[in-house]
N, C-alpha and C positions, 0 to 999 in steps of 0.2 A: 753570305749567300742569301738570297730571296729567295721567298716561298710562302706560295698561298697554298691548302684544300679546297678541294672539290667534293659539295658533296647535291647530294637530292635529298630535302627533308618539305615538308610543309607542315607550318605553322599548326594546331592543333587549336588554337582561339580562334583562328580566323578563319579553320573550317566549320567548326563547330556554329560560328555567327553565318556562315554563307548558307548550311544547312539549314538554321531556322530561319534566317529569311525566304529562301525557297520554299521551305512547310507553310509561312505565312501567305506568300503567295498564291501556294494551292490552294490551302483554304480557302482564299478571297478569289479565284477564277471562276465564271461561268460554268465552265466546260467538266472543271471538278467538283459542282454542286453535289451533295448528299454522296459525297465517297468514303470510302471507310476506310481508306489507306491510310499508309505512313508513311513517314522519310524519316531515319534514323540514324546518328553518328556512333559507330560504337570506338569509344575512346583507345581502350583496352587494348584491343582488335587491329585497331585501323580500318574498321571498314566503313562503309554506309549502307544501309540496309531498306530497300524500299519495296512496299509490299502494297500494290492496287488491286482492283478487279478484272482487269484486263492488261494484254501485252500493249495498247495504244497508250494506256495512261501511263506505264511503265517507262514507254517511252517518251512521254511528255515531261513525266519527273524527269527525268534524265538530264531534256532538253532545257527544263528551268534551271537547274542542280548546276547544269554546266555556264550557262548565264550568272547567276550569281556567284557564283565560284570570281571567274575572270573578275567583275566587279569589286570585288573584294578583294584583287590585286593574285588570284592564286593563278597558276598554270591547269589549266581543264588536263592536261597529259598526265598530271598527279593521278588519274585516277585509270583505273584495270577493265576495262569493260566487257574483258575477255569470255567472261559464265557469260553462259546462256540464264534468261529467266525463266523459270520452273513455278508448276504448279502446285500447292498446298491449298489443299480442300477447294472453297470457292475462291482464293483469293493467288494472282500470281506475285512470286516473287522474286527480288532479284539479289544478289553482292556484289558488292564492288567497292574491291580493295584499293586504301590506297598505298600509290608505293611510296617508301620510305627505305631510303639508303641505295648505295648503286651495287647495282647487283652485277655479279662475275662478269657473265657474255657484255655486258653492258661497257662496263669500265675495262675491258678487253677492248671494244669498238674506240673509248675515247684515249686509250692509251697507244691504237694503233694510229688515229687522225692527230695526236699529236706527234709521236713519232714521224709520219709522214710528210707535217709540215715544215722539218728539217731545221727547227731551232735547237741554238742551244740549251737545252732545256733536259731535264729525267722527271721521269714519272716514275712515282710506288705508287701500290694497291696498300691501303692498310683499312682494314674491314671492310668498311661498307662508307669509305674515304678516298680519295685522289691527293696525295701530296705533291705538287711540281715545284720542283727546286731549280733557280737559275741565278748564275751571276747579274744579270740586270732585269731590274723591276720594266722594261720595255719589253723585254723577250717575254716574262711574263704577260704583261698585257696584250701581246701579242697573238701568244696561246686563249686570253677567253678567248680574241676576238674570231680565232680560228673556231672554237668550239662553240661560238656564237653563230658565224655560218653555219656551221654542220647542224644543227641543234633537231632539223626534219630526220637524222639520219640514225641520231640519238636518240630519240623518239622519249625523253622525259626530262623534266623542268632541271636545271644545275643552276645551283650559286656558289658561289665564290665567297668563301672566306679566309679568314687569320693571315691577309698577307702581311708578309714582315718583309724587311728589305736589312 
């Protein structure tokens, strides 16, 4: 039997390097002259933590964050954009977690688009893992390439690993 996992991770070096090139960027803009913010990766956590003086530069961090990201090969859907940015003292702040592993409703969605796509094919759920097991390594291929269209509907980065044949 064939079978790869399905999972959603990102890399942790290579967020960490897209992170400080975006800090260096700020630094070196015009527009972020004399600011006293930051852009932060907290390892630990998964988060990233970005703290300006206003919601406009918050939102420009974002918009660099999410540019070097891609460049550095990551999926920008890696990250939660979901909080709102809040105020502490003079300075606004934001979180934004990133996701790591496939969470329930999630791997519910990608287990019913495969199901639906009528290969011979089974899916298990094991943790925060997709296992699909098939007699042939085509039917497998066949499933990314389903789960490669659907991927707007999934709405977060998946790779594919451990296939065996």
């Amino acid at each position: 039997m064939a079978s790869f996992d399905i999972v959603s991770k990102v890399d942790p070096q290579i967020m960490d390097n897209a992170i400080n090139v975006a800090r260096k960027e700020i630094m070196n803009r015009y527009d972020f002259r004399d600011t006293k913010g930051s852009l932060e990766y907290d390892k630990k956590n998964n988060m990233v933590n970005i703290s300006m003086e206003n919601e406009m530069r918050v939102q420009h961090t974002e918009d660099v964050l999410i540019g070097k990201m891609v460049k550095q090969g990551l999926d920008a859907t890696a990250l939660d954009f979901s909080k709102e940015a809040y105020q502490s003292g003079a300075m606004v702040k934001k979180d934004i977690k990133v996701k790591a592993g496939i969470e329930k409703d999630t791997s519910k969605k990608i287990m019913k688009i495969i199901k639906d796509s009528k290969l011979k094919v089974s899916a298990a759920m094991m943790d925060e893992t997709i296992r699909v097991t098939g007699k042939k390594i085509d039917d497998l291929q066949q499933v990314i390439a389903v789960l490669r269209s659907n991927s707007e509907e999934i709405g977060m980065p998946l790779q594919y690993v451990n296939m065996k044949s």
